[in-house]
C-alpha positions, -999 to +999 in steps of 0.1 A: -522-544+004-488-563-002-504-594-015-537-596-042-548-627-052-581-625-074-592-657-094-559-672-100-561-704-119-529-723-135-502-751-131-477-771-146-494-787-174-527-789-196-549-796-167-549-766-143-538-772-101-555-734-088-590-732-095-598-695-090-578-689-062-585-654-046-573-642-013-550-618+002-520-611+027-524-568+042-498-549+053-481-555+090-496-588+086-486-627+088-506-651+069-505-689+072-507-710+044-521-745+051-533-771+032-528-812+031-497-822+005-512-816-031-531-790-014-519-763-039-496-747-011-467-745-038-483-744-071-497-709-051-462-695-048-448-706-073-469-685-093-464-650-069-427-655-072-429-656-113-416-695-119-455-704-132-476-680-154-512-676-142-537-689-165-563-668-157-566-643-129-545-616-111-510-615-085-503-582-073-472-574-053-471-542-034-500-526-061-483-541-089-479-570-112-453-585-124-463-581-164-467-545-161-433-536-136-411-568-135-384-548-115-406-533-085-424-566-079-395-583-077-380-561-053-413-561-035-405-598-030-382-615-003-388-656-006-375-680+016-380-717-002-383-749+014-345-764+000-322-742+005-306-726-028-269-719-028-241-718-049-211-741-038-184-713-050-197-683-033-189-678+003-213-668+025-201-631+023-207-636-017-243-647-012-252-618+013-229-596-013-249-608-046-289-604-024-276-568-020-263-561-056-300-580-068-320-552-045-299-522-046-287-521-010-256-503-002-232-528+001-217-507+038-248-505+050-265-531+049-233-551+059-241-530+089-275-537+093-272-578+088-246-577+122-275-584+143-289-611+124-255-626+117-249-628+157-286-642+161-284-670+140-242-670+150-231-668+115-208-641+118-175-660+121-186-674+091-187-653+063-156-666+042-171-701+044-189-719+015-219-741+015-196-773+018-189-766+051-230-755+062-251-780+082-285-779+069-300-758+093-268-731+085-279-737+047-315-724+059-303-694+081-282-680+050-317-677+028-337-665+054-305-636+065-306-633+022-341-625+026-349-605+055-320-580+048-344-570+024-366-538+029-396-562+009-432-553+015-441-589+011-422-620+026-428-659+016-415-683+035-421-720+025-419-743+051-394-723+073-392-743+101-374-770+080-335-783+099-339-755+124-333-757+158-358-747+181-335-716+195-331-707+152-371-712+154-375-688+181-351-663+161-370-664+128-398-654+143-385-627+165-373-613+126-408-621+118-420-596+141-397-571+134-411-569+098-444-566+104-441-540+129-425-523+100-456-528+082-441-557+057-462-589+057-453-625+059-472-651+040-464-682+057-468-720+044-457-747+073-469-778+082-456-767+122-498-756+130-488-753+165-462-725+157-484-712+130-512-710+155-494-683+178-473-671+146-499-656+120-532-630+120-550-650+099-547-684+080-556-689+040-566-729+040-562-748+003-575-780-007-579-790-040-566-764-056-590-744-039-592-720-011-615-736+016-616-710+042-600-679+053-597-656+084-586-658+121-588-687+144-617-673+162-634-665+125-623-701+115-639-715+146-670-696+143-677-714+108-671-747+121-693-745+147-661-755+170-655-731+208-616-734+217-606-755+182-572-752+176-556-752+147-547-778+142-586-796+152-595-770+124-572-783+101-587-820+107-618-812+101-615-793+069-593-820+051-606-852+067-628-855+035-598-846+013-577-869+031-598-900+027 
């Protein structure tokens, strides 16, 4: 299992966001995050990728956690984040250069191996450029080449789908597949149900702090009492309480 989740609770302050939050993401698969802003969709990751400490309960990464092997569930970790993170005085060759040094790639190799992702997201002519010169969507195509250069077992990506076109859409989620053929798994928080309707196995749905459902489309339907629901009418239903 890439992802474990058992009971997590925790947050930011005295008064805790996750209230025994417990699910989980297999190998070779993609899970979709989904939840109403204030949902708990960030508080969650925050706490897999180590910036929040769980108050109670369990994250495991690949069969580990990250208080008892800090290195290997890091490196069991690729995260994509919502903004963009980039250092203005690094080229773009520097970022890829410095995601390689943080892993242990070899640096020939896996210059190698990014080629094809460079030409998909046409970032190859670009690699002595700094962020000054990136539109937004280039900003997001250099974390998410950062990330799946990686040979993770688990991928987060936050909101992916964020200043991309839709031919960059198409393109993450072609590197999407490729990963979970591999057997790595995606968990996936967006906002674009549509996409994460066709995109992900299963779906994880917070509100509250709290997981409200879990399991496939059909499985989701099936506990709404709702034939053909999409997504998205799934989504409705389970937060129009939460949204009132």
């Amino acid at each position: 299992m890439s992802l474990e989740i058992n009971a997590l609770s925790g947050g930011y302050g005295q008064v805790p966001v996750l209230h025994d939050v417990t699910f989980s993401v297999p190998d070779g698969q993609v899970v979709g995050l989904i939840g109403l802003n204030g949902a708990g969709k960030s508080t969650t990751i925050k706490h897999i990728i180590g910036l929040l400490k769980p108050r109670s309960g369990s994250i495991k990464v690949g069969g580990v956690t990250l208080a008892s092997d800090e290195n290997t569930y890091r490196q069991n970790l690729a995260y994509v984040p919502e903004t963009p993170v980039l250092y203005p005085d690094l080229t773009l060759r520097e970022h890829l250069e410095l995601t390689m040094m943080a892993y242990g790639l070899d640096q020939k190799q896996a210059l190698a191996d990014l080629e094809p992702m460079l030409e998909k997201f046409r970032l190859q002519n670009k690699l002595n450029w700094f962020p000054d010169n990136f539109s937004k969507g280039m900003n997001q195509k250099v974390m998410i080449a950062s990330a799946f250069m990686t040979h993770a077992k688990l991928f987060i990506i936050d909101e992916p789908f964020t200043g991309l076109d839709p031919l960059a859409i198409h393109d993450l989620l072609d590197l999407v597949r490729v990963k979970k053929a591999e057997g790595a798994s995606v968990l996936m928080s967006t906002h674009v149900l549509a996409t994460a309707e066709t995109a992900a196995d299963s779906f994880v749905l917070l509100g509250d702090g709290q997981v409200k459902a879990t399991g496939t489309l059909d499985e989701l339907r099936a506990k709404l009492h709702i034939a053909d629901a999409s997504l998205d009418d799934i989504y409705m239903a389970m937060t129009g309480e939460e949204g009132r």
